[in-house]
C-alpha positions as CSV (number, residue, x, y, z in Angstrom):
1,X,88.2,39.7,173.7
2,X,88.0,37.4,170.5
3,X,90.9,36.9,167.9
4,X,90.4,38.6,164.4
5,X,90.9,34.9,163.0
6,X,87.0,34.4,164.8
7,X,85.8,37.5,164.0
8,X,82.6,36.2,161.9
9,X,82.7,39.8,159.7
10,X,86.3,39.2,158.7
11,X,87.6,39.2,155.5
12,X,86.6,35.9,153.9
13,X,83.4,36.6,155.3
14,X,83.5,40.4,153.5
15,X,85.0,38.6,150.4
16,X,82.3,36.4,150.4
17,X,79.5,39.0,150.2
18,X,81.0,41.1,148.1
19,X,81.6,38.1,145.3
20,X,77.9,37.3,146.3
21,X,77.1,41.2,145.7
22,X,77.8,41.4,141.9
23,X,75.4,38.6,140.9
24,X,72.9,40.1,143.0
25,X,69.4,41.8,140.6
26,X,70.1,45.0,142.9
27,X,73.9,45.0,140.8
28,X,72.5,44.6,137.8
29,X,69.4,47.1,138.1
30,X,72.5,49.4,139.4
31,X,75.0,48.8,136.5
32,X,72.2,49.1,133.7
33,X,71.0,52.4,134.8
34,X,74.6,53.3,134.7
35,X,75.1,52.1,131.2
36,X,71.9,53.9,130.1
37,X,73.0,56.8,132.1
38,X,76.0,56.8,130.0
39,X,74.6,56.5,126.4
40,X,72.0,59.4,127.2
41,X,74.9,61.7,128.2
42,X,76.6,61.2,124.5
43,X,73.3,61.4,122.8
44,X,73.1,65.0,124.8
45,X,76.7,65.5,123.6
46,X,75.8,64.7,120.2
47,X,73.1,67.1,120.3
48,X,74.7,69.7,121.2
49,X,77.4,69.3,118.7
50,X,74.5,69.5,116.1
51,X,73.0,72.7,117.4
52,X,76.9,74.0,117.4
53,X,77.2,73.3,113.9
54,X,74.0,74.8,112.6
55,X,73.9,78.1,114.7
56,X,77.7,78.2,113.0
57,X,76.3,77.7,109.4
58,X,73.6,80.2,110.4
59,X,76.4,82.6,111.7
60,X,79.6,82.7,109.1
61,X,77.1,83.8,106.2
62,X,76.3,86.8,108.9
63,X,79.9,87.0,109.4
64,X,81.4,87.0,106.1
65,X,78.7,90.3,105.0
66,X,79.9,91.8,108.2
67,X,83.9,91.4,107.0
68,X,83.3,92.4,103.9
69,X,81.2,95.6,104.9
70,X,84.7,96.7,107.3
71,X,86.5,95.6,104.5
72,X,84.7,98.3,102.0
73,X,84.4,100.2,104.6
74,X,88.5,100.9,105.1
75,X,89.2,100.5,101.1
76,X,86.5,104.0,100.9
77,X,88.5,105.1,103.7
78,X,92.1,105.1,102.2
79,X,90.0,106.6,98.9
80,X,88.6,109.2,100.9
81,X,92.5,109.9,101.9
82,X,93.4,110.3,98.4
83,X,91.0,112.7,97.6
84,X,92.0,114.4,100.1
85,X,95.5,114.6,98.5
86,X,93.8,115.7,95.5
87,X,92.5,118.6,96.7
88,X,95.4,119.7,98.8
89,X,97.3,119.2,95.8
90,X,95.8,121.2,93.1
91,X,95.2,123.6,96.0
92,X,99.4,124.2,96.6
93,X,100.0,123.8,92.4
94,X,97.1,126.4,91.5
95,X,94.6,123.9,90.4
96,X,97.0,121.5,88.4
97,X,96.1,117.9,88.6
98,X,98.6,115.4,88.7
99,X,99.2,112.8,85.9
100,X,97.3,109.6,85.4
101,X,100.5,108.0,85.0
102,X,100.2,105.0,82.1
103,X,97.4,104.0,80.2
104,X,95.7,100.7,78.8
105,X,99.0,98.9,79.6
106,X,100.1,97.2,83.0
107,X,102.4,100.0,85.0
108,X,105.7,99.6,84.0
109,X,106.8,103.2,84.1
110,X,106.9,104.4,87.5
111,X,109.9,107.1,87.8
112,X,108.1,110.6,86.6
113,X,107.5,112.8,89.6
114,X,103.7,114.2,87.8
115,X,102.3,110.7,87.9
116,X,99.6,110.7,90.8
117,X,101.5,108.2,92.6
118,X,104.5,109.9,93.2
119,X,102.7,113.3,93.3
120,X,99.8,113.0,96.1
121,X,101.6,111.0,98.7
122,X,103.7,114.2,99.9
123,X,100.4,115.8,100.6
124,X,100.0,113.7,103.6
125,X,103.3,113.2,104.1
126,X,103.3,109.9,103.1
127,X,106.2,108.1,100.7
128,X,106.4,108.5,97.1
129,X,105.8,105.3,95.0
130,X,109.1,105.0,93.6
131,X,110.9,105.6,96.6
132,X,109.2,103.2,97.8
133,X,109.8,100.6,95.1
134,X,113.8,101.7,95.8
135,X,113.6,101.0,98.8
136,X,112.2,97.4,98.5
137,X,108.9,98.6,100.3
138,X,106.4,98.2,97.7
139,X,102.9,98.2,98.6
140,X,101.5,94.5,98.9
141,X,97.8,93.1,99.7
142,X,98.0,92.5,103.4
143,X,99.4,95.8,104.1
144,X,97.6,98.4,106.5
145,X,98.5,101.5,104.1
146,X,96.2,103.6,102.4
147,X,98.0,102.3,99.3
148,X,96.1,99.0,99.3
149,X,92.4,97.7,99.5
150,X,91.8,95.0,102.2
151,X,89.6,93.0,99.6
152,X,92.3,93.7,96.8
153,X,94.3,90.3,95.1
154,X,97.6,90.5,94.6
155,X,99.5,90.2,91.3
156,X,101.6,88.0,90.2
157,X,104.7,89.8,89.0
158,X,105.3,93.6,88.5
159,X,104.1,96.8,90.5
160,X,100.7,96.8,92.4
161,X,98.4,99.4,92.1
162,X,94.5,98.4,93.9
163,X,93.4,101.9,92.8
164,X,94.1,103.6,90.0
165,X,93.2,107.4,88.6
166,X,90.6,108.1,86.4
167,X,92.1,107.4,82.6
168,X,90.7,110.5,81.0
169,X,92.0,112.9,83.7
170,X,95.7,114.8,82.8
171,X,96.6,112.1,80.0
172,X,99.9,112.3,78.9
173,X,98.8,112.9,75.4
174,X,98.2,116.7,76.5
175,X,101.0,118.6,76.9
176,X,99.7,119.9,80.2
177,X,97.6,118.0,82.9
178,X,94.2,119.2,83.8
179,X,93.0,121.8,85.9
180,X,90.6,121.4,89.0
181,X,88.6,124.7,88.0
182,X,88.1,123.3,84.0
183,X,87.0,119.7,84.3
184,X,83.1,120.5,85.2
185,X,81.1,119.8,88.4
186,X,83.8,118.2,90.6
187,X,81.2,116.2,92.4
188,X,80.2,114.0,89.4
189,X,83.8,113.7,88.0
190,X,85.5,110.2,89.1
191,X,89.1,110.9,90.3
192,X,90.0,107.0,91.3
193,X,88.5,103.8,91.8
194,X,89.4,100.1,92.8
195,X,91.5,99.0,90.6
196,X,92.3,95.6,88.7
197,X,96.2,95.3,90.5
198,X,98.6,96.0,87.9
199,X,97.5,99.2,86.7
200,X,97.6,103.0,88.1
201,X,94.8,104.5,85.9
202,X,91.0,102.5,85.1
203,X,88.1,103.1,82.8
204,X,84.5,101.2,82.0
205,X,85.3,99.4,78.9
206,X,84.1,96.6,77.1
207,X,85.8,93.0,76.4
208,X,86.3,93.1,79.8
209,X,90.1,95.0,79.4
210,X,92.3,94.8,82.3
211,X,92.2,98.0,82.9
212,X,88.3,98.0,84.1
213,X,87.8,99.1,87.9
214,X,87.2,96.4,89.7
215,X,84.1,95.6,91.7
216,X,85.3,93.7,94.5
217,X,82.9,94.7,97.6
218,X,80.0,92.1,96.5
219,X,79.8,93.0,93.1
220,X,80.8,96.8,93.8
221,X,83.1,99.5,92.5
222,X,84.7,102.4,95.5
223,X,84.8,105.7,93.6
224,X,85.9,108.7,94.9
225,X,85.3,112.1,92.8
226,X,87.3,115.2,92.9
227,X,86.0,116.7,95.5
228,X,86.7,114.0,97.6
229,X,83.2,112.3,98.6
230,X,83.4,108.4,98.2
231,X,80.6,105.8,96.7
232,X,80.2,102.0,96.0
233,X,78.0,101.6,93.0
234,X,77.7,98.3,91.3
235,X,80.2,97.2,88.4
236,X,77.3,97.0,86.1
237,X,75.8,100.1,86.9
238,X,78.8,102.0,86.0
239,X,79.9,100.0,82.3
240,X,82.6,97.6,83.7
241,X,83.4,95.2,81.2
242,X,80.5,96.9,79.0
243,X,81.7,100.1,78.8
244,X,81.1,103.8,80.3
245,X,77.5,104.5,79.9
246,X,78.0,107.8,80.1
247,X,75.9,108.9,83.4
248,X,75.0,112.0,84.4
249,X,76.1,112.0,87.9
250,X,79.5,109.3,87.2
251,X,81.5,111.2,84.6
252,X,85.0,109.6,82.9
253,X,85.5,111.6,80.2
254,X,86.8,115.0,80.0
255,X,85.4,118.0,78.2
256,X,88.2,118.5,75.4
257,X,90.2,116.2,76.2
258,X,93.0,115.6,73.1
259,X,92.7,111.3,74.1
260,X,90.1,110.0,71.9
261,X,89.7,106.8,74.4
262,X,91.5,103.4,74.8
């Protein structure tokens, strides 16, 4: 039997080839198929990067419409809730409405138990507002609470209101708040609407006042009437920043009513 040492397939031999191997047009035909191999493979990547990023363009438009849609969708939701309260309320108080609570001015005043705020929530047997200010719990954007509007801002300083009772209805001007039975067709009389942020009541008015609803569903106002059906209806369908136009089936002001108007 021959020694390894005369083996003529040892390892110099193998050493040899190999070294031999990698100058070898075979090698190189190999190694530049590889190379192409690998540029084709990040052109592919590339690719389909690209197509990622434009079906992603094409879908957040899609997207966005279909948050804001939910979002208007819950803010006529908690509106539907408070006309709800509405009813049940003038229902248990003989067809008393509660107050509007302030004006043309930011909320400030937030302790009288008439004001809508304090007034409805017991009818679901939900929390008064000032209890809840007193108790450090006031109602902020972000919360799940039928007190705020998914799409509402928050404010900068003071009490947050992202809807507010119609300005005309139970003023404190009148010595007594309105009656259910005495305001007209309850269908076509507005009993809240997205609010601004720092006020409980709104109105259409014009110089764009603070106290206009505001049309935050893609240019859109949630209004809920007193007997408790809810619609979106365009800002400048319904006078914001212009002023009420006085419609037929969207009615603000009150038949003698002692307020003259902001």
């Amino acid at each position: 039997m021959q020694g390894q040492g005369n083996d003529p397939h040892g390892a110099p031999f193998q050493q040899l080839v190999l070294s031999s191997f990698w100058l070898t047009p075979l090698f190189l035909c190999i190694y530049n198929a590889a190379v192409r191999c690998r540029a084709f493979t990040l052109i592919e990547l590339l690719t389909v990067i690209g197509i990622i990023a434009a079906l992603v363009a094409l879908l957040l438009p899609a997207l966005n419409r279909a948050w804001a849609a939910s979002n208007q969708l819950s803010c006529a939701s908690n509106l539907h809730q408070w006309g709800i309260a509405v009813n049940e309320y003038a229902l248990e108080w003989h067809q008393w409405l509660p107050r509007r609570g302030q004006g043309q001015q930011p909320t400030t005043v937030i302790n009288r138990p008439e004001d809508w705020f304090n007034a409805l929530p017991a009818t679901l047997h939900e929390t008064q507002y000032m209890d809840l200010v007193s108790a450090g719990q006031i109602p902020r954007v972000g919360d799940r609470s039928m007190w705020i509007c998914p799409s509402a801002p928050d404010v900068q300083s003071g009490y947050l209101f992202a809807y507010g009772m119609n300005m005309w209805l139970s003023t404190w001007v009148a010595p007594l708040p309105d009656r259910m039975d005495r305001v007209g067709p309850t269908s076509t009389m507005v009993f809240m609407a997205d609010a601004p942020g720092g006020y409980c009541s709104v109105l259409p008015y014009a110089n764009n006042a603070g106290f206009n609803p505001a049309p935050r569903h893609s240019g859109r106002v949630n209004i809920a009437f007193l007997d408790g059906h809810v619609v979106a209806m365009l800002g400048s369908e319904i006078g914001c920043g212009t002023g009420d136009p006085q419609l037929l089936d969207v009615r603000w002001i009150v038949p003698n009513s002692p307020w003259t108007g902001p």
